[in-house]
C-alpha positions in Angstrom: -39.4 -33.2 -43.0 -39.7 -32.5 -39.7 -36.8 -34.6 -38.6 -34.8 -32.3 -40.4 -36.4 -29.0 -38.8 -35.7 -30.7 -35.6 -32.0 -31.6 -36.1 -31.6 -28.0 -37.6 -33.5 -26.1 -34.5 -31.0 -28.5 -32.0 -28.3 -27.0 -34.0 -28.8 -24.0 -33.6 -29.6 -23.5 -30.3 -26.6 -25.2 -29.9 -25.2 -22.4 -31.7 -27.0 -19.5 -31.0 -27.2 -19.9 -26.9 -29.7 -17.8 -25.1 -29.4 -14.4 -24.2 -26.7 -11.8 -25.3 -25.9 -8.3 -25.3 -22.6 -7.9 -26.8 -22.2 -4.2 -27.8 -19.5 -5.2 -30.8 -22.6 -7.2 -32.2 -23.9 -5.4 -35.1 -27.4 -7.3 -34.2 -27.6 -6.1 -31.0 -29.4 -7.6 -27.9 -30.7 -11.0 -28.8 -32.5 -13.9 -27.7 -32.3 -17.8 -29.1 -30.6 -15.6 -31.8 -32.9 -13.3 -32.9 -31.4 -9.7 -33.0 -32.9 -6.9 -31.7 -31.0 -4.5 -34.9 -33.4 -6.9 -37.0 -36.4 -8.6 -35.0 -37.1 -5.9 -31.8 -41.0 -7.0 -31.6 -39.7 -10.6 -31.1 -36.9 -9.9 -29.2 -39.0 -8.0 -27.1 -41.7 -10.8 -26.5 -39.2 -13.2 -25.8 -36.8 -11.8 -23.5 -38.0 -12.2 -20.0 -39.9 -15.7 -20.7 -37.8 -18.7 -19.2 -35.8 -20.3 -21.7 -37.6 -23.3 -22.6 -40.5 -21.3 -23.0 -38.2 -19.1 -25.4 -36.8 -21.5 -27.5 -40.4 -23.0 -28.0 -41.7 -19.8 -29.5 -38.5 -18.9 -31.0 -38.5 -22.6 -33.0 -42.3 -21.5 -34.6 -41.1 -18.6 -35.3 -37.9 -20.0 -37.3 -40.0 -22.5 -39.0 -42.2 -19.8 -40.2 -40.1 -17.4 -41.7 -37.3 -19.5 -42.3 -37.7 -23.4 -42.8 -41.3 -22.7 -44.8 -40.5 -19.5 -45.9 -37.2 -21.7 -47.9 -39.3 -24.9 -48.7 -36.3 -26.5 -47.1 -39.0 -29.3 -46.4 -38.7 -29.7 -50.5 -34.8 -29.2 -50.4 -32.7 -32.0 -50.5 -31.3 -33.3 -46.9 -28.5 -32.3 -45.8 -28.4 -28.9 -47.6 -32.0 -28.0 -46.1 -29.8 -28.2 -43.0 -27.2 -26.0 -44.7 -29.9 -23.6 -46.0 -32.1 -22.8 -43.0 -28.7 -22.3 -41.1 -27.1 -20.0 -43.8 -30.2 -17.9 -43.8 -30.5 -17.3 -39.9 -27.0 -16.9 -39.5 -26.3 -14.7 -42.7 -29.6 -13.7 -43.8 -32.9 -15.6 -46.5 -31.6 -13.4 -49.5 -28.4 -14.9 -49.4 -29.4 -18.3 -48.3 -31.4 -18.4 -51.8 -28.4 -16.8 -53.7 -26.1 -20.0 -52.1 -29.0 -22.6 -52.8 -29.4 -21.7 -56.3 -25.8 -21.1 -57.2 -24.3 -23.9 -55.0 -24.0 -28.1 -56.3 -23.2 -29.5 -52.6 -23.5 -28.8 -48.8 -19.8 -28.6 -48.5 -20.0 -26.0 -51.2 -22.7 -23.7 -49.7 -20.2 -23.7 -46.2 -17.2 -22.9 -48.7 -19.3 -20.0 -49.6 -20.9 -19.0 -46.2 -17.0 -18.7 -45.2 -16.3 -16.0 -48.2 -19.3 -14.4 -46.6 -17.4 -14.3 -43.1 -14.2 -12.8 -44.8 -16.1 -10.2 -46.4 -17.8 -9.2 -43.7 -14.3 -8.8 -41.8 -12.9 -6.8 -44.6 -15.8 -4.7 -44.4 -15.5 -4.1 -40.8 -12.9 -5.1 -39.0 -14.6 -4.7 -35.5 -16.3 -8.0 -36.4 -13.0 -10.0 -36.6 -13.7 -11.0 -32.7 -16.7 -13.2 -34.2 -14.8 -15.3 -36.6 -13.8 -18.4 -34.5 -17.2 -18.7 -33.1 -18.4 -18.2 -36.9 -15.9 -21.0 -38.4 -16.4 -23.2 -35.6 -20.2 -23.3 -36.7 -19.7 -23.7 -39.7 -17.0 -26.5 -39.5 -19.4 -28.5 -36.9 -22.5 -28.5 -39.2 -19.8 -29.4 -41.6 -19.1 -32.3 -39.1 -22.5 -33.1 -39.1 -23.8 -33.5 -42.4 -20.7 -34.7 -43.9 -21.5 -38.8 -45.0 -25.3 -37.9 -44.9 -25.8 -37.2 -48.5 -28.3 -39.6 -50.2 
């Protein structure tokens, strides 16, 4: 569905910005939101290109081993939406865990949030993330809420 990989990719660029090297960001340097901590050859590749250029190779590279490596092309809209952005944002193993374990949309983003808290409890050094976090979360909320067939 590539109308869906399209709408997801706008998304998260909305999201994810361009460049950033925040040293309280357990990821590290990244680029259209790929972290260095995870991704350095890609990081690395993409970093000096100009942006549109960037986010070009950056959207093959999140359809590869995100969108196709999910099937979210088989995964009911709008929680392939919900999916593709759980796993960039919070990682493919526990993407799958919320897909599989998770009736509705609204109740993968419940979950995702849980995520969030945990995280925070973990480390509290990571509380400076959580409005930009929850403010992503509630705007795909905005977004796919009403869009379930």
């Amino acid at each position: 569905m590539k109308e869906s990989f399209d709408a997801a990719m706008e998304f998260l660029r909305q999201w994810e910005g361009w460049k950033s090297d925040d040293p309280a960001d357990r990821g590290g340097r990244t680029v259209c939101g790929i972290s260095a901590e995870s991704h350095p050859e890609v990081v690395e590749s993409l970093w000096n290109l100009p942006e549109e250029v960037a986010w070009t190779r950056a959207a093959s590279w999140y359809r590869s081993r995100y969108w196709d490596a999910l099937a979210c092309d088989h995964i009911p809209a709008p929680m392939d939406r919900v999916v593709f952005d759980i796993a960039v944002n919070n990682g493919r193993s526990f993407a799958e865990t919320v897909y599989r374990e998770c009736q509705t949309p609204q109740d993968a983003l419940l979950r995702r949030i849980g995520r969030y808290s945990r995280i925070i409890n973990k480390d509290a050094s990571q509380l400076k993330f959580i409005k930009g976090w929850l403010n992503r979360t509630l705007s795909l909320y905005e977004q796919i809420k009403g869009t379930e067939g």
